[in-house]
C-alpha positions, -999 to 999 in steps of 0.1 A, spaced: 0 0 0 14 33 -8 22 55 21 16 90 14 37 115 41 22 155 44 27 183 62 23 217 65 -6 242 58 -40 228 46 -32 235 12 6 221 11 -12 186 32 -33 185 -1 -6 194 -30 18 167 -14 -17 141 -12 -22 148 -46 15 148 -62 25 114 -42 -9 96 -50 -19 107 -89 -21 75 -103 -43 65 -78 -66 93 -76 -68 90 -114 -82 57 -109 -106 66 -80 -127 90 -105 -125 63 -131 -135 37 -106 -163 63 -90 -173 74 -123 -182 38 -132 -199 33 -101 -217 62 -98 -233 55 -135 -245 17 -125 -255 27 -96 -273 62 -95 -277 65 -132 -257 97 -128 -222 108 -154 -196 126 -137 -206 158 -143 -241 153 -131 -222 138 -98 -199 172 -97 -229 192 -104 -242 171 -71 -209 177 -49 -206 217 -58 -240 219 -34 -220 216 -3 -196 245 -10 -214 272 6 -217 253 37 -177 241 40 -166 272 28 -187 288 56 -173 263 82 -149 244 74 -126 264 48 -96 248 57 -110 211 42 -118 231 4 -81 241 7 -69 208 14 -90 192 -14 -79 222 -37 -42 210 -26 -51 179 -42 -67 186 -73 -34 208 -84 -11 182 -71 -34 152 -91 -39 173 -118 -75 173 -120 -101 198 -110 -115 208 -76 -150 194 -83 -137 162 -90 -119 159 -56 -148 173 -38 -172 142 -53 -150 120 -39 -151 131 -5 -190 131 -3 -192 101 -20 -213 88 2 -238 118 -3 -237 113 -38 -247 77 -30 -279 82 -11 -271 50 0 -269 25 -27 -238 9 -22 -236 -17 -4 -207 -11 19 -205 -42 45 -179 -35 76 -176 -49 112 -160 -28 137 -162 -26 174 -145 -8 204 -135 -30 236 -129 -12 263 -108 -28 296 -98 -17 334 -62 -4 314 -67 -8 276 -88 2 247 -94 -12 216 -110 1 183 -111 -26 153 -128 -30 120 -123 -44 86 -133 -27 60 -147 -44 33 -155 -30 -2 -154 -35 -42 -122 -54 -51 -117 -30 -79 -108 -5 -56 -80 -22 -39 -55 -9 -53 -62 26 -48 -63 24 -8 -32 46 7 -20 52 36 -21 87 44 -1 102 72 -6 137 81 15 162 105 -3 194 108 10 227 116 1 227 149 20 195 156 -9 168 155 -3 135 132 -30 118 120 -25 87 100 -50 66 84 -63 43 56 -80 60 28 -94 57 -8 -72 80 -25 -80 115 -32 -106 113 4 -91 134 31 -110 111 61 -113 80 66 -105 50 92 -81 56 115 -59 80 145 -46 105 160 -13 112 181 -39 118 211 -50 87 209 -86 91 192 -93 68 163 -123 64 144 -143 32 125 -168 38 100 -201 15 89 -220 22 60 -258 25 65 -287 31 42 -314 55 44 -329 84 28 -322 116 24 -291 142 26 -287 172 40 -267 203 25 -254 224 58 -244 190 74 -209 177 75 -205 152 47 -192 115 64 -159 117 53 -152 150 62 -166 144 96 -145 112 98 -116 139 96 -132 164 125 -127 130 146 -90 125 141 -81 162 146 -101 161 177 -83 161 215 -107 131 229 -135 111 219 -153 133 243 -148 165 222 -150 144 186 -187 133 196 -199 174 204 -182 187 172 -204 161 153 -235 167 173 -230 206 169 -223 200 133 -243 170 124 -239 148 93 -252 149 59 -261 112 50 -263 78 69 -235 61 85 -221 50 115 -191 63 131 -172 50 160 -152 73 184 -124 58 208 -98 71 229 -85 57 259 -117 64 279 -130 37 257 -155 43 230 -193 58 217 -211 51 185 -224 78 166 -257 63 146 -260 88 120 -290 104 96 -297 138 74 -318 143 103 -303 130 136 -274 119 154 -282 93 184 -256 81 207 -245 42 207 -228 42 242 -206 8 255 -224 -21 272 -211 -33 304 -186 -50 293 -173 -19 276 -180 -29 242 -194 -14 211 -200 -32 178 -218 -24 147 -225 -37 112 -246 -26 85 -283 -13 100 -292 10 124 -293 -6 157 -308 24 179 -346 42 177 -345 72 153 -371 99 144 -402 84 127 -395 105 94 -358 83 91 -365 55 66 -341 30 64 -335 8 37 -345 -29 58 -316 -56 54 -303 -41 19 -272 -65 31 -285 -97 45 -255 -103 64 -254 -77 83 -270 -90 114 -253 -121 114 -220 -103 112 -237 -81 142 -243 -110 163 -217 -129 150 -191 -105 168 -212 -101 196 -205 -140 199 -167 -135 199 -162 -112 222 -182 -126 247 -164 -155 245 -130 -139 248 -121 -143 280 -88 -123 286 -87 -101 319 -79 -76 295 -87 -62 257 -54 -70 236 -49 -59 199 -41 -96 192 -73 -112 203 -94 -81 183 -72 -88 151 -78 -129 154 -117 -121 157 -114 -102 124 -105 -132 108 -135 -151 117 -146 -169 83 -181 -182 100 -207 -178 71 -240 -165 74 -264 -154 50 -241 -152 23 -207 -138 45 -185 -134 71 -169 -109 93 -141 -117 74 -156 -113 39 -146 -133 7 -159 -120 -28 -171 -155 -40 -201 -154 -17 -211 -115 -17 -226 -92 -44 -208 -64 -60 -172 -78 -58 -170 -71 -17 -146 -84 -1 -125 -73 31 -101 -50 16 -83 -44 48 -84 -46 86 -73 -24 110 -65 -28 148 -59 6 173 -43 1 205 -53 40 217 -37 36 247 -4 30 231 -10 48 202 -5 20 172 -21 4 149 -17 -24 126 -32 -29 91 -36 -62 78 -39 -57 41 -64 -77 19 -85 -104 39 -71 -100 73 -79 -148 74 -51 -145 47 -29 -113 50 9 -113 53 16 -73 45 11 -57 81 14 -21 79 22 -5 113 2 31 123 23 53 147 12 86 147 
């Protein structure tokens, strides 16, 4: 996986994003482009036309983010509109990907742990990076992205990391914060405590999950166009999530019932595993070997194969945060089979 090192202003972050990762981001649009067609009967500049509706609102608030994605239009060679479609993707999507991940948080007595694989179309494999950030005022962020997005999965030198799940229901909103760019408020945040008010002072655009962790342990963030309700740990101090909405939401929130099938037997599949893990204390290497779980139901696993899901998904890569010590390790392709460990030290 290419790594991709930044630093410096918003703009320089983005120029270096963009220079280091061109073939990539290239291939993103193409891929997205493709996609976008199949799946929302929309060309590319019907899907820019679509993106340009959030500029008022980030340029409003959150003007540092358009001069980042600027950064990496000039540095990819390609125009601003086309880096802004990737990064609300998921906007653009009004949900009909289907997007199957696994994460959880585990909270202990001295550790916390913040997992997930991350499962997607194989085609876009090969245009994951690693991007590792140092902004000016000293923070590092480093995390797994599709390149060209400027937020994804992944941490911060404080110690706050964030998971993502993919969830479909209706509706966007315009003067929200799209899900990728709020995945980014997350890892510049100071504490999971502070993450979770930016988002519910800001809100988010589309559905998704997000999971916040820090040491403290960790809180899922069960998102809409119209709300943002709070997934808190059990008493075990664990979190999980898959692919549906889990929580009560407002009545006018229509969700899209079981567009993945699996997803509640990847739900209570994980729910099985940890409670069966019987270590005094959370540990990165019991989280990464429950990744690799290959128990089948309704059609796939936690650790997902493409012969036995639709639309090419497969688990492109799994990551596992030890926010107490401030590492991660990133098992690339299907975490069952991997041998290329990437190490996150921010």
């Amino acid at each position: 996986m290419l790594e991709v090192l930044c630093s410096g202003t918003p703009h320089q972050v983005g120029y270096q994003h963009g220079t280091t990762a061109k073939p990539q981001i290239s291939r993103s649009i193409t891929f997205y482009k493709k996609l976008f067609q199949s799946k929302c009967k929309m060309d590319w500049e019907e899907v820019k036309d679509f993106a340009v509706k959030y500029q008022p609102y980030l340029l409003q608030h959150w003007p540092q983010y358009i001069e980042e994605m600027q950064g990496v239009a000039k540095g990819a060679g390609v125009v601003y509109s086309d880096i802004l479609a990737l990064n609300v993707r998921t906007e653009v999507a009004f949900g009909n990907f289907s997007d199957g991940c696994t994460a959880f948080s585990w909270k202990g007595a001295t550790s916390s742990i913040l997992a997930q694989n991350w499962d997607w179309n194989t085609e876009q494999a090969e245009n994951l990076i690693c991007l590792k950030i140092e902004k000016s005022d000293g923070l590092r962020i480093q995390m797994i992205t599709e390149a060209g997005i400027i937020g994804k999965i992944g941490m911060n030198s404080l110690g706050v990391g964030c998971a993502l799940n993919a969830l479909k229901a209706r509706g966007v909103s315009y003067d929200k914060l799209p899900c990728h760019l709020a995945l980014r408020t997350v890892m510049e945040s100071s504490s999971r405590a502070a993450a979770i008010r930016t988002l519910e002072k800001t809100g988010v655009a589309s559905a998704c999950h997000i999971l916040i962790a820090d040491a403290t342990g960790g809180t899922g963030l069960e998102c809409s166009a119209e709300d943002l309700v709070k997934l808190e740990m059990n008493k075990e101090g664990i979190v999980t999530h898959t692919n549906h909405y889990v929580l009560k939401h407002k009545t006018s929130v229509i969700e899209a019932p079981d567009w993945l099938p699996d997803t509640r037997f990847r739900l209570s599949r994980i729910n099985q595993l940890l409670s069966g893990a019987k270590e005094e204390e959370p540990s990165a290497q019991v989280a990464a070997s429950l990744l690799k779980d290959e128990t089948e139901g309704d059609g796939a696993a936690i650790c997902r194969g493409s012969k036995s899901a639709k639309d090419n998904l497969e688990t492109l890569f799994s990551i596992v945060m030890d926010l107490g010590k401030k590492k991660a390790k990133v098992a690339i392709g299907k975490p069952a089979s991997s041998t290329d460990i990437l190490v996150l030290d921010p």
